[in-house]
C-alpha positions as CSV (number, residue, x, y, z in Angstrom):
1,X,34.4,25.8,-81.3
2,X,32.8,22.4,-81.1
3,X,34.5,21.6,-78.1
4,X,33.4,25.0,-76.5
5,X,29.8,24.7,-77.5
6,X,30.0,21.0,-75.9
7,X,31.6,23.0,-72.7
8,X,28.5,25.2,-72.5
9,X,25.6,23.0,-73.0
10,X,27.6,20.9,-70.5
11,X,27.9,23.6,-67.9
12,X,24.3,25.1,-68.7
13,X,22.3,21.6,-67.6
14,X,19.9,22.2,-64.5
15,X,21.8,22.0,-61.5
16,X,20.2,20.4,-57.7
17,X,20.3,22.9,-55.3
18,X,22.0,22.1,-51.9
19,X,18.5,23.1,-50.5
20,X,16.6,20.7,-52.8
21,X,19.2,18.2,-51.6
22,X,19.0,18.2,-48.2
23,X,15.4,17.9,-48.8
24,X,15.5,15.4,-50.3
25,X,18.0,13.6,-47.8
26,X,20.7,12.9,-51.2
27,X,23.1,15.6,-49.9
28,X,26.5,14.1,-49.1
29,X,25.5,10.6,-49.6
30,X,22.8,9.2,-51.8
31,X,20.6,7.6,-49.5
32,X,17.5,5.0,-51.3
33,X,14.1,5.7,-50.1
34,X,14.4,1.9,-47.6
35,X,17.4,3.3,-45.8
36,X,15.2,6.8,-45.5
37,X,12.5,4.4,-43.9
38,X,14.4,2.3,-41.7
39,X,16.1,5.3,-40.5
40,X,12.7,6.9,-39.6
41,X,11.5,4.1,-37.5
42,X,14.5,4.2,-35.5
43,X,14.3,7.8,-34.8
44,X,10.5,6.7,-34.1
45,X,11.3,4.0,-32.1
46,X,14.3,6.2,-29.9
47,X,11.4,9.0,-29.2
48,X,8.6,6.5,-27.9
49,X,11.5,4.8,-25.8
50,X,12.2,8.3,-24.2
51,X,9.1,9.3,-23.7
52,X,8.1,6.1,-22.2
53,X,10.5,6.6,-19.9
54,X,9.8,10.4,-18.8
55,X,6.3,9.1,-18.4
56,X,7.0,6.0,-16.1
57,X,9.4,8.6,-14.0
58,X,6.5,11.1,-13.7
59,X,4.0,8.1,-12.8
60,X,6.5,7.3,-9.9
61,X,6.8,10.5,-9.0
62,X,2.6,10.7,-8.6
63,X,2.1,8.0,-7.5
64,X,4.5,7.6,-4.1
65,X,4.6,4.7,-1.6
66,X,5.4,6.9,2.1
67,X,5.7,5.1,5.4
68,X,2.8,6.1,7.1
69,X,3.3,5.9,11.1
70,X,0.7,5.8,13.9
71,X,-0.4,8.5,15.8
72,X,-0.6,7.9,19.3
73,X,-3.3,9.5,21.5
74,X,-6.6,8.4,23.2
75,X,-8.4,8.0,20.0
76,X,-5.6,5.6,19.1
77,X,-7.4,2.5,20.8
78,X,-7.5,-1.2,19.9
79,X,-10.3,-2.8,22.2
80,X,-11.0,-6.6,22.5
81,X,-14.7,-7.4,23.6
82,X,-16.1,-10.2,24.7
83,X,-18.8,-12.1,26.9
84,X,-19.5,-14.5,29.9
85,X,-22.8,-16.0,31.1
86,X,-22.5,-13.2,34.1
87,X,-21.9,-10.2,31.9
88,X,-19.9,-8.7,28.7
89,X,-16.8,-7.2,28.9
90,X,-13.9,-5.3,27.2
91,X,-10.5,-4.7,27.2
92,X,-8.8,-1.4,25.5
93,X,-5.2,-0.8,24.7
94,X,-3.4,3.0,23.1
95,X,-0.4,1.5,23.8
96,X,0.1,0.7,20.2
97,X,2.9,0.3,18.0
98,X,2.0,0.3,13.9
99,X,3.3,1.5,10.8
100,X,2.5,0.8,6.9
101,X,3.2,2.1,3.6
102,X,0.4,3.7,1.8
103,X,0.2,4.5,-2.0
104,X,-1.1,7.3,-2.6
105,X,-1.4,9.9,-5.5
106,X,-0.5,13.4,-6.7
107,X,-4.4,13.6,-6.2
108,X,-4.3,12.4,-2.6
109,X,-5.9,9.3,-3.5
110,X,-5.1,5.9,-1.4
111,X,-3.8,3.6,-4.4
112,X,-2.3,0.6,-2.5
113,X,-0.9,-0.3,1.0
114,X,1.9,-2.5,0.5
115,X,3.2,-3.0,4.0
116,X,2.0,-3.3,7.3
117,X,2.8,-3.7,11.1
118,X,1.0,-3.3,14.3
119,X,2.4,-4.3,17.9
120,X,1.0,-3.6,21.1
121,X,2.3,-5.6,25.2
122,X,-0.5,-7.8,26.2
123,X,-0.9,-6.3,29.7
124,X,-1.5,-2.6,28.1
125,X,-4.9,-4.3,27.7
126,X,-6.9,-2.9,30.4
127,X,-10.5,-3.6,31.7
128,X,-12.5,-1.2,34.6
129,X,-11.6,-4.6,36.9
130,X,-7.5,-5.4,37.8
131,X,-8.9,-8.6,39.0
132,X,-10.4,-9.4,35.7
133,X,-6.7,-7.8,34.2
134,X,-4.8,-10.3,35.9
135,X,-7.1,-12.8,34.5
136,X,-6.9,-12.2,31.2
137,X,-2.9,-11.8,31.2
138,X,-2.8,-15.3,32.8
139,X,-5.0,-16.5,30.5
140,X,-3.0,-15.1,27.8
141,X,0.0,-16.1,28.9
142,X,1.2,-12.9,28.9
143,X,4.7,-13.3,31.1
144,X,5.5,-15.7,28.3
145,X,4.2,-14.1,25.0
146,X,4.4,-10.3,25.9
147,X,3.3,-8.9,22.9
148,X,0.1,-9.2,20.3
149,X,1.4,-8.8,16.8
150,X,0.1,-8.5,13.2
151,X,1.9,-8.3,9.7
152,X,0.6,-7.8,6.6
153,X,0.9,-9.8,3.6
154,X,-1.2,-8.4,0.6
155,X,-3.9,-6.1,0.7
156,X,-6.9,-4.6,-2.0
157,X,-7.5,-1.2,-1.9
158,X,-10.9,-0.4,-3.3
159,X,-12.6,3.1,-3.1
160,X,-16.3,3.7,-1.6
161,X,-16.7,7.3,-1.9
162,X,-14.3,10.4,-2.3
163,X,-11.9,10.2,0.1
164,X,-13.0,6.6,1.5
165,X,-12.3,3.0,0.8
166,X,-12.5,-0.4,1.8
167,X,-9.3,-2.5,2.1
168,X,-9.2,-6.3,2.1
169,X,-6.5,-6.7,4.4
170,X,-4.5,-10.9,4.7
171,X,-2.1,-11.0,7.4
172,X,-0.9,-12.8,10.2
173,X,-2.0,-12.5,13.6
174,X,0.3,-13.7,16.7
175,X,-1.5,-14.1,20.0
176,X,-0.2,-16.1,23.1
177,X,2.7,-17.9,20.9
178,X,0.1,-19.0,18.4
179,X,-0.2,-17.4,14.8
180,X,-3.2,-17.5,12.5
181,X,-3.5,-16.4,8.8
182,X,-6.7,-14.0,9.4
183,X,-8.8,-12.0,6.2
184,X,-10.2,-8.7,7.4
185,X,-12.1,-5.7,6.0
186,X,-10.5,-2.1,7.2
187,X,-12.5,1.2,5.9
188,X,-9.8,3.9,5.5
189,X,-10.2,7.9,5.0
190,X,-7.9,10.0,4.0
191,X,-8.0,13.4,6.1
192,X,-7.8,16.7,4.9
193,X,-4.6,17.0,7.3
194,X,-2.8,14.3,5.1
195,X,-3.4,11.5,7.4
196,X,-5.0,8.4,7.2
197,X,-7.5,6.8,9.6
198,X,-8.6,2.9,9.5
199,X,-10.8,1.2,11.3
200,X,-12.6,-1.9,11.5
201,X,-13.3,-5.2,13.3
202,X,-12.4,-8.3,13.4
203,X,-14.6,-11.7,14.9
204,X,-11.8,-14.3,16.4
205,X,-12.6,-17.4,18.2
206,X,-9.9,-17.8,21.6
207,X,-9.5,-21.6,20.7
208,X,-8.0,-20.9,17.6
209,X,-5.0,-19.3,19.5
210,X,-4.8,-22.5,21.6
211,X,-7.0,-20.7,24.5
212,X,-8.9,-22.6,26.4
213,X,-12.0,-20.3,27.4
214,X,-11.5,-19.9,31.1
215,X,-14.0,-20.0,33.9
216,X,-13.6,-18.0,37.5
217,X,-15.6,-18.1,40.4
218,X,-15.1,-22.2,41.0
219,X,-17.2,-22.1,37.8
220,X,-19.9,-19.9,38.6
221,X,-18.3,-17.0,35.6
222,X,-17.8,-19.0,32.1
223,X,-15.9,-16.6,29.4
224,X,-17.6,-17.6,25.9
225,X,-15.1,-18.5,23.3
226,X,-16.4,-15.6,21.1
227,X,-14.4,-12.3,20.9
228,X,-14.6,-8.9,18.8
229,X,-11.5,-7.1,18.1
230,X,-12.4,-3.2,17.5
231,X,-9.2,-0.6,15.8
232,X,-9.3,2.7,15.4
233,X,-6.0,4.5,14.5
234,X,-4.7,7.2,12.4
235,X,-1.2,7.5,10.5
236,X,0.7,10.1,9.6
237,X,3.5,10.5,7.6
């Protein structure tokens, strides 16, 4: 009877129940309350890993980089402009080549431009004179050095007002076999149509493309060494 009596108080102690041990994570194995806590911050550390991830993808996703190309047309124009002691002048060309990728947002917001070329021949320039044409090629040593180039290298993208911003464009700029780091400021809008229009102007000097300002007319017409390079294109994707 002793022995039973032991038996039962034995068998009548308070039990765990499997839900109270789950609960308290001691179901299976017991596990001390530092393994508990290293285990949460790795199951902390796997969830912020993930979700960083997801995020970053959606982010990319937003935010994508699209080769923009140009769209040709008469209001695709670059013009050069200049002067002479007789009269001013200017040369225009829509005989363009150019492409660039633009950043730009799930928003439609330009966020970058990260690349950037522009090509046009040298004798699409055209004045209202063919005499004054033929000058200018020769002068440019256009049969030689047939096209006028310009590649980006890094570029700011700044925004004015909604749908407008100022870009700090460096790149290099190739006239008559001679190239020249130039700095210049384009103002960009982005259009309603999903395109993207820049414009802008650019003060160059022709002796820093080896050009010696030419004179016609036995000397009697003197082109100034000044000129004014004018853009206006549009992209589209």
């Amino acid at each position: 009877m002793l022995h039973l009596k032991s038996d039962m108080h034995h068998f009548n102690k308070p039990f765990t129940s499997f839900a109270t041990q789950v609960r308290r994570g001691t179901f299976g194995h017991n596990q001390t309350p530092n393994k508990m806590k290293h285990l949460n911050r790795k199951i902390v550390a796997a969830t912020m890993i993930i979700a960083a991830v997801i995020i970053g993808g959606i982010f990319q996703k937003a935010t994508a980089q699209t080769m923009y190309r140009l769209t040709p047309g008469k209001d695709a124009s670059i013009k050069v402009l200049g002067k002479s002691n007789v009269h001013d002048w200017a040369l225009t060309s829509a005989a363009i080549e150019s492409q660039g990728e633009f950043k730009v947002d799930g928003d439609d917001q330009l966020r970058g431009l990260s690349s950037f070329t522009l090509s046009l021949n040298a004798k699409s320039l055209k004045s209202e004179h063919e005499s004054m044409d033929n000058r200018t090629y020769k002068t440019m040593k256009a049969d030689q050095y047939p096209k006028v180039t310009y590649k980006l290298g890094s570029a700011t993208v700044t925004p004015a007002q909604k749908g407008k911003y100022t870009i700090k464009a460096t790149g290099e700029l190739s006239i008559a076999g001679v190239t020249q780091t130039i700095v210049m400021t384009i103002y960009a809008v982005t259009n309603t149509d999903n395109t993207i229009t820049c414009t802008g102007s650019e003060a160059l000097k022709l002796t820093d493309y080896k050009i010696d300002p030419p004179s016609f007319m036995l000397g009697a017409m003197k082109v100034k060494n000044d000129l004014t390079i004018q853009f206006n294109l549009t992209y589209k994707k």
